[in-house]
N, C-alpha and C positions, 0 to 999 in steps of 0.2 A: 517505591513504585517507579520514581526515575528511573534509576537503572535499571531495571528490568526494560523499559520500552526501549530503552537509549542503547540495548545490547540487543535488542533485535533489530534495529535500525540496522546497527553498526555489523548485524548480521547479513543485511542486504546490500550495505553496501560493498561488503567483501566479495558477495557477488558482480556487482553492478562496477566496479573499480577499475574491472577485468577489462572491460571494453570502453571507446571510445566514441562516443557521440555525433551524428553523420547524421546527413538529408534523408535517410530511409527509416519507414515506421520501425523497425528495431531500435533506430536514433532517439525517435522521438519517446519512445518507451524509456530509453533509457533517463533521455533528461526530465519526463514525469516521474520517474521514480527516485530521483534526486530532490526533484520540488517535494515528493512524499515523504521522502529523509528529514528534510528540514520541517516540514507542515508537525512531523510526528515528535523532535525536539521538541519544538516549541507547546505541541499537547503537554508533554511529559514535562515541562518548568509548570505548565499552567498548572500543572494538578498539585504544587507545591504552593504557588503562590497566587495563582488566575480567580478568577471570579467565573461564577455559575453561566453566565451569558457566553463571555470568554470562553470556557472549553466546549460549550454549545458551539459556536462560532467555529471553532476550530475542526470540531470535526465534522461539520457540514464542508469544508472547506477540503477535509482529505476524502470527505466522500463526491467530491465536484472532480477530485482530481483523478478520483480512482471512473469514475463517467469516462473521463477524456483518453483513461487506459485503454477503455473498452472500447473506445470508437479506434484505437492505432492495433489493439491486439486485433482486430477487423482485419484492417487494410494489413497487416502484415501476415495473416493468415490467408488470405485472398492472392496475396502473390506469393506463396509459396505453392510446389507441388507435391508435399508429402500429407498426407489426409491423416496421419496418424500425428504428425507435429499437430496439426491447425486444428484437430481436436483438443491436442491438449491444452495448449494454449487458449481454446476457448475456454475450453473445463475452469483451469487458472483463472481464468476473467471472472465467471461468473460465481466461482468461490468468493474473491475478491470485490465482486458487488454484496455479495451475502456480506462480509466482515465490516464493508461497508455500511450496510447499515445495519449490522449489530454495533460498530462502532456508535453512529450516531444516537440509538436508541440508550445505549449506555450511560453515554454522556450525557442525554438530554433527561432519562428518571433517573440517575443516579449521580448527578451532578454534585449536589450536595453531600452524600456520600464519601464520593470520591474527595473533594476537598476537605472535608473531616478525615481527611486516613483511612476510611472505613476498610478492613481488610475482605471480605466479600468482594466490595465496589472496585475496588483497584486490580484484585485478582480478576473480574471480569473486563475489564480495561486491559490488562495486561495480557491477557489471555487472546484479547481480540488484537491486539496493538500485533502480539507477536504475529498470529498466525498468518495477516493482514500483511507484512514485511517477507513474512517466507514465500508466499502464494503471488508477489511481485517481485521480487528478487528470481523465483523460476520462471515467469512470464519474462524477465529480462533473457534470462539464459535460451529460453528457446524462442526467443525471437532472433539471437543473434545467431542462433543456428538456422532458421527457415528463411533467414537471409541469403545463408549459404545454397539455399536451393531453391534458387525461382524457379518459375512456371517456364 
């Protein structure tokens, strides 16, 4: 189950690596989805070694972070003039509240599961982990493009 999260992770960041971190809500997106890089490591040791509270905790913590997306995928869709980006980018967003809290619903009945190895529990953790890292890795990419085109 580690590796699996820890290669999607490592799949946003290949994304997210591309660019560089600045005062504009692309910036900010980008350095939440670095805090989400590390929040989502540290899920994936937990499900080896954490305790049931612990990976609860954790992922109310990537679902607080993925909130704070949605408020900069806002502002950086507002100062863009392309209506076909800043939909998508919304789309993105609220994909990403959905995985959100299919994350935390995961974790929090299947907690115990998941620290058993359960193979079902960790597929669906895994499953959510991934898509979760893909659907913020393109909310990076097109914000750093509707950066490119203010209003």
């Amino acid at each position: 189950m580690i590796q699996e999260i820890v290669e999607a992770v490592v799949a946003m960041q290949q994304i997210t690596d591309k660019y560089t971190i600045d005062k504009s809500a692309a910036g900010s997106l980008l350095e939440l989805a670095n805090r989400l890089a590390i929040a989502f490591q540290q899920l994936a040791s937990l499900g080896k070694t954490g305790t049931k509270k612990e990976l609860i905790l954790k992922a109310r913590e990537i679902a607080d972070i993925i909130k704070d997306i949605m408020k900069h995928i806002e502002e950086a869709a507002n100062k863009c003039r392309d209506p076909i980006l800043n939909n998508e980018m919304r789309d993105y967003g609220h994909n990403t509240l959905n995985f959100g809290t299919q994350l935390k619903i995961i974790c929090g009945v299947k907690a115990n599961l998941i620290l058993e190895h359960d193979a079902d529990a960790a597929g669906a953790l895994i499953a959510c982990s991934r898509d979760l890292c893909k659907a913020v890795g393109e909310i990076v990419k097109l914000s750093q493009i509707a950066k490119l085109k203010p209003k």
